[in-house]
N, C-alpha and C positions, 0 to 999 in steps of 0.2 A: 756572553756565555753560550749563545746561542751558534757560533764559529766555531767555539771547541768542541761541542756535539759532530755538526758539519764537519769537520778534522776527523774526530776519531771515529765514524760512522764511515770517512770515503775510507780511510786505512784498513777499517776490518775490509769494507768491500774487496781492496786493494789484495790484502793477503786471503781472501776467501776465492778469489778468482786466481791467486798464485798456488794457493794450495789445490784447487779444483786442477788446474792443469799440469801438476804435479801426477794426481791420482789417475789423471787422462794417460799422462807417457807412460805408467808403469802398465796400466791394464785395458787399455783401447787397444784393438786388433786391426781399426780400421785410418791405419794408414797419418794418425798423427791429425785427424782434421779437428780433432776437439781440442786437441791439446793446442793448436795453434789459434784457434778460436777462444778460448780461455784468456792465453798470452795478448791477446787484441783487446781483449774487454778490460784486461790488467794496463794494458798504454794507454786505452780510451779515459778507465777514470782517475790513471795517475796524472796526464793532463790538464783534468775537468780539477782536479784538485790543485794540479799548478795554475790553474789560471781563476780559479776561484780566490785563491790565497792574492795573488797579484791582484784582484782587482778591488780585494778586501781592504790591502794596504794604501791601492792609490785612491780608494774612498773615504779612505779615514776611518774603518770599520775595524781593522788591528792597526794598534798604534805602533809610531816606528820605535819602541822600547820593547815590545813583545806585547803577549797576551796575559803576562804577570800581573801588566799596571791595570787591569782593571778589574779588580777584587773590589 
């Protein structure tokens, strides 16, 4: 239970920094440095999130059937 938290906790992160730099291109005057900074913190924790997931699986922490079979 405690993985799907960690999931859907990076995702919000995920789209709160996609939407942040979103709101950065329409209304920053200064040259696009937020918005690109935004974009970096979106790779940094869609990463943290592929490699969290990957080491979840090769731990035996989500099973190779999904996160279904453990109800």
């Amino acid at each position: 239970m405690l993985i799907k938290a960690v999931v859907i906790v990076m995702l919000l992160l995920i789209f709160a920094s996609l939407f942040s730099a979103l709101v950065f291109l329409f209304k920053d005057k200064r040259g696009g440095q937020r918005t690109a900074q935004a974009l970096t913190w979106r790779i940094g924790l869609s990463l943290t999130l592929f490699l969290l997931l990957m080491a979840g699986f090769h731990f035996g922490v989500i099973p190779p059937g999904g996160l279904h079979l453990l109800r």
